[in-house]
C-alpha positions as CSV (number, residue, x, y, z in Angstrom):
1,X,33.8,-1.6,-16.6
2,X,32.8,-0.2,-19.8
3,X,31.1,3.5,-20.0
4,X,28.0,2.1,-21.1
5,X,27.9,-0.5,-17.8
6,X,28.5,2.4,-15.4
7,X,26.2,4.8,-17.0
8,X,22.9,2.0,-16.7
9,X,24.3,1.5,-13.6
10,X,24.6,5.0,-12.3
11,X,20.8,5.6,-13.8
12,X,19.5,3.1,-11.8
13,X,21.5,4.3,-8.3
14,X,20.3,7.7,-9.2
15,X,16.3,6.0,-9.9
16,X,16.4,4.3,-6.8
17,X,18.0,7.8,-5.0
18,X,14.6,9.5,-6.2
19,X,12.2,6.5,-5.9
20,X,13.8,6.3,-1.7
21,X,13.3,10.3,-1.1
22,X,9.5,10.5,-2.3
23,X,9.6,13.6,-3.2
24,X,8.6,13.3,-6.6
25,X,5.8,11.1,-8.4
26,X,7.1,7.4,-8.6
27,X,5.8,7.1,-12.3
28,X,7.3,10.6,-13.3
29,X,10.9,9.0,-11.9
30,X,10.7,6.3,-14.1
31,X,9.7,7.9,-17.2
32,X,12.3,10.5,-16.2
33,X,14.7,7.4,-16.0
34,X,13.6,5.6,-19.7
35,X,13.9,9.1,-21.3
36,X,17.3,9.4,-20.0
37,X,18.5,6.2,-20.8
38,X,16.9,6.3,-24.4
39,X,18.7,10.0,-25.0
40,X,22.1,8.1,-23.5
41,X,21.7,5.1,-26.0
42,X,21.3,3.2,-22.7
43,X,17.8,1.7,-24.2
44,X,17.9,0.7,-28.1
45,X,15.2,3.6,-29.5
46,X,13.3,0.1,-30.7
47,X,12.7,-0.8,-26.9
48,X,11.3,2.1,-25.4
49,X,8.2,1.0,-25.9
50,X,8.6,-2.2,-24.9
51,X,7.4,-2.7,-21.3
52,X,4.2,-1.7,-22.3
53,X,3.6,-4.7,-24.0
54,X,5.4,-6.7,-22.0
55,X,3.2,-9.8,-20.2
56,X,3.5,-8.8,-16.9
57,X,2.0,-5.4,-17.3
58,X,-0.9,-6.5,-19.7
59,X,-1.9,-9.6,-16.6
60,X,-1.3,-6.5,-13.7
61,X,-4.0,-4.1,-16.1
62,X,-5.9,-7.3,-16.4
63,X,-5.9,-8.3,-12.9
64,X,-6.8,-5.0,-11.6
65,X,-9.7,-4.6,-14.0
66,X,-11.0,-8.0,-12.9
67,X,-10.9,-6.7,-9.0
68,X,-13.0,-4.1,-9.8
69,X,-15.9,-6.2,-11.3
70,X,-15.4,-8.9,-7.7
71,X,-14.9,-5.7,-5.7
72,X,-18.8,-4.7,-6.7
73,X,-20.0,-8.6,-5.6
74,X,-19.6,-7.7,-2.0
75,X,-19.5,-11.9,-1.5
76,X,-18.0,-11.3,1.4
77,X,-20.0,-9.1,3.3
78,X,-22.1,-11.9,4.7
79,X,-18.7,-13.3,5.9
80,X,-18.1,-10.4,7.6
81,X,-20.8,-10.1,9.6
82,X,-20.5,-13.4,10.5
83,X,-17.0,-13.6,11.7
84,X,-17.8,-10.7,13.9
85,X,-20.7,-12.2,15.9
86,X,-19.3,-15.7,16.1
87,X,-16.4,-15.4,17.5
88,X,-15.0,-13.4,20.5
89,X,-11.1,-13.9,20.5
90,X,-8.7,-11.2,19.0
91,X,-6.3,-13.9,18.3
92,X,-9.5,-16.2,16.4
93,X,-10.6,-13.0,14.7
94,X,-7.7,-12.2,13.4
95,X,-6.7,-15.4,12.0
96,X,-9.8,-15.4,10.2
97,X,-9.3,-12.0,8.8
98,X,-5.7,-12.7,7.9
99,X,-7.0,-16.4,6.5
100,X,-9.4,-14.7,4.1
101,X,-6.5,-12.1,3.1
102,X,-3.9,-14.1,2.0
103,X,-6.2,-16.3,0.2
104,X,-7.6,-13.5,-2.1
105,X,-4.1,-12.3,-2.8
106,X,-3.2,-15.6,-4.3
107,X,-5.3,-15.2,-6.8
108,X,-5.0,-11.0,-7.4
109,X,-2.5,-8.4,-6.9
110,X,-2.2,-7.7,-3.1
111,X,-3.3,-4.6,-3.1
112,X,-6.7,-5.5,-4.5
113,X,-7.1,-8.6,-2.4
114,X,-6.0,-5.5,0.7
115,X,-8.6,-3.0,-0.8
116,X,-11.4,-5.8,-0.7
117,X,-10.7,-6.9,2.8
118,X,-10.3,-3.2,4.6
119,X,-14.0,-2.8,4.4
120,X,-14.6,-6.2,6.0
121,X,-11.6,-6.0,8.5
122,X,-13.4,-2.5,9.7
123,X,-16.9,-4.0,10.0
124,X,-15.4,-7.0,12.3
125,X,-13.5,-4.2,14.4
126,X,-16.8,-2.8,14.5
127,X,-19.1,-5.9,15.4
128,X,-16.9,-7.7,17.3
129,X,-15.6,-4.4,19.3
130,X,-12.2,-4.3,18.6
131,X,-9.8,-1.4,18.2
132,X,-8.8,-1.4,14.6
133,X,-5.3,-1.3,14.8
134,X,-5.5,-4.7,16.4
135,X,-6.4,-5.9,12.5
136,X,-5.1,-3.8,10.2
137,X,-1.3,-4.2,10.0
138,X,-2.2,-8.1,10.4
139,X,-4.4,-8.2,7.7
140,X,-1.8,-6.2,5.6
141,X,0.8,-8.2,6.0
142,X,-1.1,-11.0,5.2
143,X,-1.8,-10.5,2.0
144,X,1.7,-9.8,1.0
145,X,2.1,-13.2,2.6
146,X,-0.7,-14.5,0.1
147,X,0.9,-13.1,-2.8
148,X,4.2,-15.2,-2.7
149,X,1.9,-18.2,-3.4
150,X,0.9,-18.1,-7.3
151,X,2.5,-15.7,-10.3
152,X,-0.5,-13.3,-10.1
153,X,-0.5,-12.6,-6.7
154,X,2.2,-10.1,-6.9
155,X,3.8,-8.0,-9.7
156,X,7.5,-9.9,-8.6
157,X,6.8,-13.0,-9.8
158,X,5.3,-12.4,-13.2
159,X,8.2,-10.1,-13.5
160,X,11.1,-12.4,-13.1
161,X,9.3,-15.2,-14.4
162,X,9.4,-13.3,-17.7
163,X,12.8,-12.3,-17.1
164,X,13.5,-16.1,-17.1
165,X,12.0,-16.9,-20.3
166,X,13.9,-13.4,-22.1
167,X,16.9,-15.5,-20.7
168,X,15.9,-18.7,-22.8
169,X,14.1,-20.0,-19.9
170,X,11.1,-21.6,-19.8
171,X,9.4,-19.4,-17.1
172,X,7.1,-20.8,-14.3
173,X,4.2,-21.7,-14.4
174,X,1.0,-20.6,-12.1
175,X,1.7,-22.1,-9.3
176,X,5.3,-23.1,-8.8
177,X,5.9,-20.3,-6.3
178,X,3.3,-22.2,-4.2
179,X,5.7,-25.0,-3.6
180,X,7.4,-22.2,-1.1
181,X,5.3,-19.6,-0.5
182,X,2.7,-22.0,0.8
183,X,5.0,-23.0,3.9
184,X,6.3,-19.1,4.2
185,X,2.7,-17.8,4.4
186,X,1.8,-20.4,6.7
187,X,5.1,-19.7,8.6
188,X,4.1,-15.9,8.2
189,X,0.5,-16.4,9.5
190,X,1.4,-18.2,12.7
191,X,3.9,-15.1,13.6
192,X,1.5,-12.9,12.7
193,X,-1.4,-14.5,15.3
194,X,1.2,-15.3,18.0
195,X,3.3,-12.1,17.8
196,X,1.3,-9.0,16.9
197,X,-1.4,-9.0,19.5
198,X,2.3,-8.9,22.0
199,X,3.0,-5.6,20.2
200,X,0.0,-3.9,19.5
201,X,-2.4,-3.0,22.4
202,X,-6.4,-3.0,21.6
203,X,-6.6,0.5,23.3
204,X,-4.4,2.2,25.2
205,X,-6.1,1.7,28.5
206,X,-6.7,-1.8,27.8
207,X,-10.0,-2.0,27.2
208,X,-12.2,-1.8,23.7
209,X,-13.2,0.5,22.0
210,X,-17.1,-0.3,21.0
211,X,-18.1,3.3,19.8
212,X,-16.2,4.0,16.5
213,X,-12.8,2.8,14.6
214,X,-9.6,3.9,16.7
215,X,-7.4,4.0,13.3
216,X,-7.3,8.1,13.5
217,X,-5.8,9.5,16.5
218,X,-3.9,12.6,15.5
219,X,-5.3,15.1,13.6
220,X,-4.5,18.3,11.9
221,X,-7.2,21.4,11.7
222,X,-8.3,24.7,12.2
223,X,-10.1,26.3,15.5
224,X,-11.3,29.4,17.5
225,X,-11.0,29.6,21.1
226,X,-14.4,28.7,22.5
227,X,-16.6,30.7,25.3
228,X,-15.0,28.7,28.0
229,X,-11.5,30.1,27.0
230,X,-12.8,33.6,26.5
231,X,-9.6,35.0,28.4
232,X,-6.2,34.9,26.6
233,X,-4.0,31.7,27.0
234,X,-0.8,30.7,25.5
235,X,-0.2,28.5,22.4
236,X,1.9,26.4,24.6
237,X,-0.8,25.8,27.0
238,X,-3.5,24.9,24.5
239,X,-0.8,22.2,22.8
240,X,-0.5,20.7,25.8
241,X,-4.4,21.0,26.0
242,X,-4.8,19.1,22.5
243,X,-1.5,17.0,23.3
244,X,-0.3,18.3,20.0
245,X,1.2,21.4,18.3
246,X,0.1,24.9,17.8
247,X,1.5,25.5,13.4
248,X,0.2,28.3,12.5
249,X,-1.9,31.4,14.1
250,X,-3.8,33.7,11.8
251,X,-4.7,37.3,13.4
252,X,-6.5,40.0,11.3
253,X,-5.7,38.3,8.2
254,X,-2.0,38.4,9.1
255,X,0.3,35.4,10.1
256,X,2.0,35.5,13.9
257,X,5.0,34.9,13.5
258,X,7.5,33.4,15.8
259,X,4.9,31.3,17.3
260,X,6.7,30.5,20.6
261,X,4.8,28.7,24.1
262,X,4.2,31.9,25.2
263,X,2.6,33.2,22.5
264,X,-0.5,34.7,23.7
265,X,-3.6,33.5,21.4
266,X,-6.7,35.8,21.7
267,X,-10.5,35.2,21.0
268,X,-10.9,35.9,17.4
269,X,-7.6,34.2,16.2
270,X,-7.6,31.2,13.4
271,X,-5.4,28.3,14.9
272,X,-3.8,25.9,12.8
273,X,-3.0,23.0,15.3
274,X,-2.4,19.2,14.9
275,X,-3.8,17.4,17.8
276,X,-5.1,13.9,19.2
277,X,-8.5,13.3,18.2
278,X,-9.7,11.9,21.8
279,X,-8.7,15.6,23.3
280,X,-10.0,17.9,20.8
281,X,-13.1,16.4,21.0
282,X,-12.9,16.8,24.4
283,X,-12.3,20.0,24.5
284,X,-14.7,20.8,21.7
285,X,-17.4,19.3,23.5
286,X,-16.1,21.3,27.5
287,X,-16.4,24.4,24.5
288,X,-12.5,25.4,25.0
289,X,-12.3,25.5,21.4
290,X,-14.9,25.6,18.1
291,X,-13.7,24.4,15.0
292,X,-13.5,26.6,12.0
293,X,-15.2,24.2,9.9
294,X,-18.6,22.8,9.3
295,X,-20.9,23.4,12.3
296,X,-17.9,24.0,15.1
297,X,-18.4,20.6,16.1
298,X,-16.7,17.3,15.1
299,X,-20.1,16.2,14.1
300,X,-21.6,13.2,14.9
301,X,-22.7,12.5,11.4
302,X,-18.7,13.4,10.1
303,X,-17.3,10.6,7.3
304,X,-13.5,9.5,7.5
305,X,-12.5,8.7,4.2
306,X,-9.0,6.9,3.3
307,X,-7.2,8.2,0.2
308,X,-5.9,4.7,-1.5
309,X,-3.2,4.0,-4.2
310,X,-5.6,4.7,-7.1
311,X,-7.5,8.1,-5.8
312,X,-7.5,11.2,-7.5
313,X,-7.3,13.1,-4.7
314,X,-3.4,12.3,-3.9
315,X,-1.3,15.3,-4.7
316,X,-4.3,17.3,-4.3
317,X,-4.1,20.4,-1.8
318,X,-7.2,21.0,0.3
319,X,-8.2,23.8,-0.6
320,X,-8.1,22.8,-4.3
321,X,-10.6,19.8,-4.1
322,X,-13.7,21.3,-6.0
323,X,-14.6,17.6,-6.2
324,X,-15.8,18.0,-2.6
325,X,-16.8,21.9,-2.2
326,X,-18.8,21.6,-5.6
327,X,-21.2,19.3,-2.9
328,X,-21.3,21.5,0.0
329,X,-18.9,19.1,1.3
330,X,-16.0,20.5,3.9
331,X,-12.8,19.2,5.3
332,X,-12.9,19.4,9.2
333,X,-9.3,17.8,9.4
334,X,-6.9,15.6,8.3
335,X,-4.7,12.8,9.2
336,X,-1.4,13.3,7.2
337,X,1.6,11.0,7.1
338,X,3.2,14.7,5.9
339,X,6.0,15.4,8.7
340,X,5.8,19.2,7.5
341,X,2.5,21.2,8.1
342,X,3.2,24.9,6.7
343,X,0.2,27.5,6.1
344,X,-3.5,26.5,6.8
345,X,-5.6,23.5,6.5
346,X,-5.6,24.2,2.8
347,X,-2.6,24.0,1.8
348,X,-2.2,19.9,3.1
349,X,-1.3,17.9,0.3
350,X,-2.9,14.6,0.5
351,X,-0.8,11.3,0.0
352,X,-1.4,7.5,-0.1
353,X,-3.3,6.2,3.5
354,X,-4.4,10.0,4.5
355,X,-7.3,10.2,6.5
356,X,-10.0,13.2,6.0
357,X,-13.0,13.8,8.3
358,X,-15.4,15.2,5.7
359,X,-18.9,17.1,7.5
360,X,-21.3,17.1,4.3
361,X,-24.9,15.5,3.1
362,X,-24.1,11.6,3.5
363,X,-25.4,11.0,-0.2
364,X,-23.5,14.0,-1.6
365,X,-19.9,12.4,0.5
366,X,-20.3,8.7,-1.1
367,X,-20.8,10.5,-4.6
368,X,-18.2,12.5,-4.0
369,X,-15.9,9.6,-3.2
370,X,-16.7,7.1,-6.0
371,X,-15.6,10.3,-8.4
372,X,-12.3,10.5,-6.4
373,X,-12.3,6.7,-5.5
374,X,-11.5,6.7,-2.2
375,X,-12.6,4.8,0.5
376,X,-14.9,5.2,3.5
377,X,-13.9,4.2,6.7
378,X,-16.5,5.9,8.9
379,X,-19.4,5.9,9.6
380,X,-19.7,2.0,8.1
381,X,-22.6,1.7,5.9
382,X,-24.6,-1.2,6.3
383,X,-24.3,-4.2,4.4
384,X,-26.0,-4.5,1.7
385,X,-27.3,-7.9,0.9
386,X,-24.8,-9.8,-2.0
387,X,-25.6,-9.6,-5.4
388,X,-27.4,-12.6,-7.0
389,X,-24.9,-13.1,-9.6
390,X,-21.8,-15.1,-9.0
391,X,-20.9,-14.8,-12.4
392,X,-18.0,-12.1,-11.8
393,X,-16.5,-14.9,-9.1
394,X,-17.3,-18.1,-11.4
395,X,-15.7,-16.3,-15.1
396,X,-12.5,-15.4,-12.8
397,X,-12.2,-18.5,-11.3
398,X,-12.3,-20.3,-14.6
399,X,-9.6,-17.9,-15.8
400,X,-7.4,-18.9,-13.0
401,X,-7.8,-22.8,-13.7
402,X,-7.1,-21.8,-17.7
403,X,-3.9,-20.3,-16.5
404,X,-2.8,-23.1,-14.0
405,X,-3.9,-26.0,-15.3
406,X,-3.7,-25.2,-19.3
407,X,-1.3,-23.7,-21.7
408,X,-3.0,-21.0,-21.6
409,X,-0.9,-18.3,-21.0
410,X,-2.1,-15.7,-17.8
411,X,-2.3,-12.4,-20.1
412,X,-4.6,-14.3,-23.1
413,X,-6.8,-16.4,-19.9
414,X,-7.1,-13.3,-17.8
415,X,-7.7,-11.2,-21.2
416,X,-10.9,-13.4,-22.1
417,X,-11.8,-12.9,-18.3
418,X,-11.9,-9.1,-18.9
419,X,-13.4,-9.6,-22.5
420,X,-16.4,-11.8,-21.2
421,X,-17.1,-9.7,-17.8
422,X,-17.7,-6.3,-20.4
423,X,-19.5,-8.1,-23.2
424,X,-21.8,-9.2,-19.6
425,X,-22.3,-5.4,-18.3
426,X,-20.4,-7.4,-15.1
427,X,-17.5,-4.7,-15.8
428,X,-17.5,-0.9,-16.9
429,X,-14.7,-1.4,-18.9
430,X,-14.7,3.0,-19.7
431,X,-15.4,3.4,-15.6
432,X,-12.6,1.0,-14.8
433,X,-9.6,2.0,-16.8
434,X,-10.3,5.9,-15.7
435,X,-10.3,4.5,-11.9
436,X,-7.0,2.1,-12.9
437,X,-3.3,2.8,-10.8
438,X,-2.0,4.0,-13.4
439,X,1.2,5.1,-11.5
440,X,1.8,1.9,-10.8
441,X,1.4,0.2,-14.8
442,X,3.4,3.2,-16.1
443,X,6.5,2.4,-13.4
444,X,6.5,-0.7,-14.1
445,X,6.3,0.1,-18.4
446,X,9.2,2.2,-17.9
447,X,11.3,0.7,-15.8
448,X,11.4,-2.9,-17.4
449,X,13.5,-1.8,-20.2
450,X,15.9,-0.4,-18.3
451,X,16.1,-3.5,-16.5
452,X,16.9,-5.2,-19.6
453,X,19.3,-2.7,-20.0
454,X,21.7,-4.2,-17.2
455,X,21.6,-7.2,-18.8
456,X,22.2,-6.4,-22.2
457,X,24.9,-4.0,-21.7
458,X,27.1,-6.6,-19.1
459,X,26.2,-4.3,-16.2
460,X,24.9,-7.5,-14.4
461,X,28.0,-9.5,-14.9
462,X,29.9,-6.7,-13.5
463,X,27.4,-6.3,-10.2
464,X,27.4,-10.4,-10.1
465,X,31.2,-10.9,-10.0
466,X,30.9,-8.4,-7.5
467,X,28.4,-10.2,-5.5
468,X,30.3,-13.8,-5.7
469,X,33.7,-12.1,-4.5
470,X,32.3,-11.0,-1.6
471,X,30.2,-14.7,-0.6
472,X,32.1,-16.7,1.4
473,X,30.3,-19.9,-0.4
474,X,29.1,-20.4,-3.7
475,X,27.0,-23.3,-2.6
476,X,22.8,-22.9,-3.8
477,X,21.7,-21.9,-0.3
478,X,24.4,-19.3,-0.1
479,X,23.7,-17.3,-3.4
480,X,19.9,-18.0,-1.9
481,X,20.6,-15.9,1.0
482,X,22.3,-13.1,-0.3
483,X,19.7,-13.0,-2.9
484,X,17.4,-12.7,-0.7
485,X,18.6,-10.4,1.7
486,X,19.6,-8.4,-1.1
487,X,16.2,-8.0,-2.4
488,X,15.0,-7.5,1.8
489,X,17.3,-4.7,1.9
490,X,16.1,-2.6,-0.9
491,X,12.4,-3.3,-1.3
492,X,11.3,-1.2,1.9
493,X,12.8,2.2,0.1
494,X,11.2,1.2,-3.2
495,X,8.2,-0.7,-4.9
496,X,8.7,-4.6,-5.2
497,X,8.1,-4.5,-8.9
498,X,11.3,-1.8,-9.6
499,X,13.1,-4.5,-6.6
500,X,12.3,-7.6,-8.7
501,X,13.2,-5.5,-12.1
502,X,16.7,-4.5,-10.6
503,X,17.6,-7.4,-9.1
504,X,16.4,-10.2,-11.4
505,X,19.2,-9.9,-14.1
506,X,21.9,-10.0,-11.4
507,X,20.4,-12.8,-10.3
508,X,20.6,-14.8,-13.7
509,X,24.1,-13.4,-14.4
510,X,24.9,-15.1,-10.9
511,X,23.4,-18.2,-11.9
512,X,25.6,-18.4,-14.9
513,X,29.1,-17.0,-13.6
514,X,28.8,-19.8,-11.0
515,X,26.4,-22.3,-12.7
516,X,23.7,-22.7,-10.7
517,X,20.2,-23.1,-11.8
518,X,18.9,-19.7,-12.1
519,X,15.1,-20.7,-10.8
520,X,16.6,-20.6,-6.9
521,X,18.3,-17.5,-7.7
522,X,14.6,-16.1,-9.3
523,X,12.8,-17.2,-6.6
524,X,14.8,-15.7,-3.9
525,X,14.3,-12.3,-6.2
526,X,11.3,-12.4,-5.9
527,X,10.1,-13.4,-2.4
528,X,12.6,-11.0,-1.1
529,X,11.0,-8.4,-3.0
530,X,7.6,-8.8,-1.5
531,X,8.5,-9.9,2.2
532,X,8.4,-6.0,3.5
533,X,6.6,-5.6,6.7
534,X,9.4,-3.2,7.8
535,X,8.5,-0.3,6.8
536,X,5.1,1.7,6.4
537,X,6.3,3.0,2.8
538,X,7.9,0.3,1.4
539,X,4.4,-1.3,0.1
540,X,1.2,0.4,-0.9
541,X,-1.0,-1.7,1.7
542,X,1.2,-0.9,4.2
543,X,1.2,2.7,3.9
544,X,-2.7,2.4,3.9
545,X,-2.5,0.7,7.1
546,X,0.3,3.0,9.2
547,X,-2.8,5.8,7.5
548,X,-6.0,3.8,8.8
549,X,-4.5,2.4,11.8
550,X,-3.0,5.0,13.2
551,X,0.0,2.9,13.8
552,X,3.4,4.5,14.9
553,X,6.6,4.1,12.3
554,X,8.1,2.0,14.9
555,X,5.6,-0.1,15.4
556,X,5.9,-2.1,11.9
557,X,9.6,-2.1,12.9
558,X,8.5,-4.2,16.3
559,X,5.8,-6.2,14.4
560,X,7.7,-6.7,11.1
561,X,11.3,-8.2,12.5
562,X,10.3,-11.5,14.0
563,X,7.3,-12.1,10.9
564,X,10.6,-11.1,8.3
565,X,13.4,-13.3,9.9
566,X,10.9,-16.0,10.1
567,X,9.7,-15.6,6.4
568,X,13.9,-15.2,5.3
569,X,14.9,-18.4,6.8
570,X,11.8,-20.6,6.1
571,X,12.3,-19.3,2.2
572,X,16.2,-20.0,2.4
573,X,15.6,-23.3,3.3
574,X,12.4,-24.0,1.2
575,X,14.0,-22.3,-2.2
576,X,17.3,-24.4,-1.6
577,X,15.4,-27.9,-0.7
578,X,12.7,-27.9,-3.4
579,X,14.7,-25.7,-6.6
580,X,18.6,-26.2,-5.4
């Protein structure tokens, strides 16, 4: 192994080291990463650049711009409402739900195809009264499923498809991953109906939940002790109240500290507790305890608002979002996927699928929230009748056939999409690239030339002959599976695209060393890469759901196995069959 081959490679172990700890911002990391590599003479000076004009970040820009203009159609709402009052079975509903999911996200990125369907799956919870959780994970995983089934529907299979035609290849086309992610999302889908509602219970004591979405269940937030708690009590005694924790006790201005059970709390002391919603409203409402926020109350009227991939608001304390207290808008409490709650309310930092309860003017909350772009959850709006214009749907739809049925390549078809939707006022093309993931484009800018770099530098051979000397077969379906479960293993800890971007020039180098074709190899890349319904951090949507739903970490663990051994053997057996 040359010096240059283990210094790409060490970059990368390092990369992937950062991207699995989260402490830092992915895009940061990966610029981080192409600076270092371009300093190192990893990267050629002449290919920094690169990835930012590479194909498959110009269709991801595209195809997020495009979901902006059909997010604002609201074709589905009608849907929506229908599927809720037709049809009474969980299993029914969420087949639907899951349908409709996976069939967006064959034509988008899966986290738009997600972001357009959470507002629907929340309406049906609503209408149809079922707990949310019931539908969230489902839908989630669904659209992953949707996206193994066309070369847009996730950032993997554009990226190895170009990857292939770097390689001499000639790439593949729109809808050659349909040949097996068809069967696996079908394969998927029928897990998912049979299998979730076994694991996750509509309410926990059985019955539904008619009054409001169930997603938020634990809470953190500030409180007094009411009138009825007049006398002193320990902070033991009121955690066990709240079913929570008692963080942080503030007492003329000062901090208590050690806060032990038998800590006494007394009257005019700020609490910083985390708690389960159901029993602080309960005990707001006996008048145990008032909260220091808005009007004491967990108001009626409160919002809860989602922060999504694209929001301004992550990384953002509390106390520092002048974007809400500029509108008389206040933060009652969060729900934070942050294990570690030092200080006050504040001083929370919100990340991706946080939950805020908001107590403001309604119209001052949605302004708020389309300046931060974040969703509402609760209370649902009503529906607002679709737009008359189809046009948005119809111009998309025409670049889709351009791209599949053409030689039209997807960056110039969905380009013209883009092009005609602004010169139409259907798009705000200024409004849209401010609101863009940008994290997401720049990750995936920066770390495509350093996947080049494994290649280019023999790093891939070396990891490759690594790989074969430990197979016990070098037949197709072998080299499939380890693929595969190569790609499996990694994906949860970091984004699909970096997966796809790591693994896809060991999977060519494979290909050659042992002379297979390299579209198995590719394909296996890349499904692997986007079958993760293990983890709640491994994928954007998911982390929105283990945020909305209120899920448990273990619970996408229970879901997750059967739906991913299931999608692993039917995509073994498919890739091997059709491209062996």
């Amino acid at each position: 192994m040359t010096l240059e081959q283990f210094g790409i490679i060490a970059l990368l172990i390092i990369l992937l080291g950062l991207f699995t700890i989260d402490r830092f911002r992915i895009e940061i990391v990966a610029l981080g990463g192409l600076g270092v590599a371009a300093a190192t003479g990893l990267v050629p000076l002449d290919n920094v650049f690169a990835g930012f004009s590479n194909a498959a970040v110009i269709t991801v820009v595209e195809i997020l711009l495009i979901v902006q203009a059909l997010s604002r159609t609201r074709i589905l709402d009608a849907v929506a409402i229908r599927i809720g009052q037709s049809l009474s079975h969980a299993r029914a509903i969420m087949l639907v739900l899951c349908a409709m999911g996976a069939g967006l996200s064959v034509f988008m990125n899966n986290i738009g195809a997600f972001a357009l369907m959470l507002p629907i799956t929340i309406s049906v919870s609503k209408t149809a009264g079922l707990n949310l959780r019931m539908l969230v994970m489902p839908v989630s995983f669904a659209t992953l499923l949707g996206g193994l089934c066309s070369i847009i529907g996730t950032p993997p299979n554009y990226l190895v498809s170009e990857f292939f035609i770097a390689a001499s290849g000639p790439g593949f086309s729109f809808f050659d991953f349909a040949y097996v992610g068809v069967p696996v999302a079908l394969v998927g889908l029928t897990v998912i109906v049979l299998w979730a509602p076994l694991t996750l219970k509509e309410a926990r004591n059985g019955e539904r939940d008619t009054s409001r979405p169930a997603g938020v269940r634990r809470v953190v937030t500030e409180l007094h002790p009411g009138s009825a708690r007049a006398r002193a009590e320990t902070a033991g005694a009121l955690a066990e109240r709240l079913s929570g924790a008692v963080h942080t006790i503030i007492r003329h201005n000062q901090r208590v500290f050690p806060i032990r059970d038998d800590t006494p709390i007394e009257p005019n002391d700020l609490i910083v507790v985390e708690a389960e919603l159901e029993r602080l409203e309960a005990e707001i409402d006996q008048g145990n305890v008032v909260l220091a926020h808005g009007d004491g109350l967990l108001a009626k009227r409160r919002a809860e608002v989602v922060v999504v991939p694209q929001s301004t608001l992550i990384g953002s304390r509390i106390g520092q979002l002048e974007i809400l207290s500029s509108r008389g808008i206040e933060v009652l409490a969060v729900s934070t996927q942050n294990p570690r709650i030092e200080g006050r309310l504040e001083d929370v930092q919100l990340g991706v699928g946080d939950v805020i309860l908001l107590h403001g003017s309604p119209e001052m909350v949605k302004e708020a929230l389309d300046d931060a772009d974040a969703l509402q959850l609760w209370p649902l709006s009503r529906f607002e009748p679709a737009k008359a214009s189809y046009w948005p749907v119809a111009i998309f739809l025409m670049g889709v056939l351009a791209a599949a049925l053409t030689r039209i390549e997807p960056p110039i078809a969905f380009g013209a999409v883009v092009l005609i939707l602004s010169m139409g006022r259907m798009l705000d093309l200024r409004t849209a690239l401010s609101d863009m993931n940008w994290p997401i484009i720049l990750l995936l800018a920066a770390m495509i030339p350093v996947g080049e770099a494994m290649a280019t530098s023999g790093a891939a051979a070396v990891l490759a002959q690594s790989l074969t000397a430990l197979l016990p077969s070098m037949s197709t379906p072998a080299l499939v599976a380890a693929m595969f479960a190569l790609a499996l293993a990694i994906t949860p800890f970091i984004n699909n695209a970096t997966t796809a971007v790591v693994l896809a020039p060991i999977a060519l180098e494979l290909a050659r060393t042992t002379g297979t074709p390299p579209q198995p190899l590719l394909m296996a890349v890349a499904l692997g890469a986007s079958t993760d319904f293990l983890t709640p951090f491994g994928h954007h949507n998911n982390t929105l759901a283990f945020g909305i739903g209120g899920y448990r970490f273990g619970e996408f663990l229970k879901v997750g196995w059967p739906l991913t051994l299931a999608s692993f053997a039917a995509g073994v057996m498919l890739i091997s069959l059709i491209w062996g």
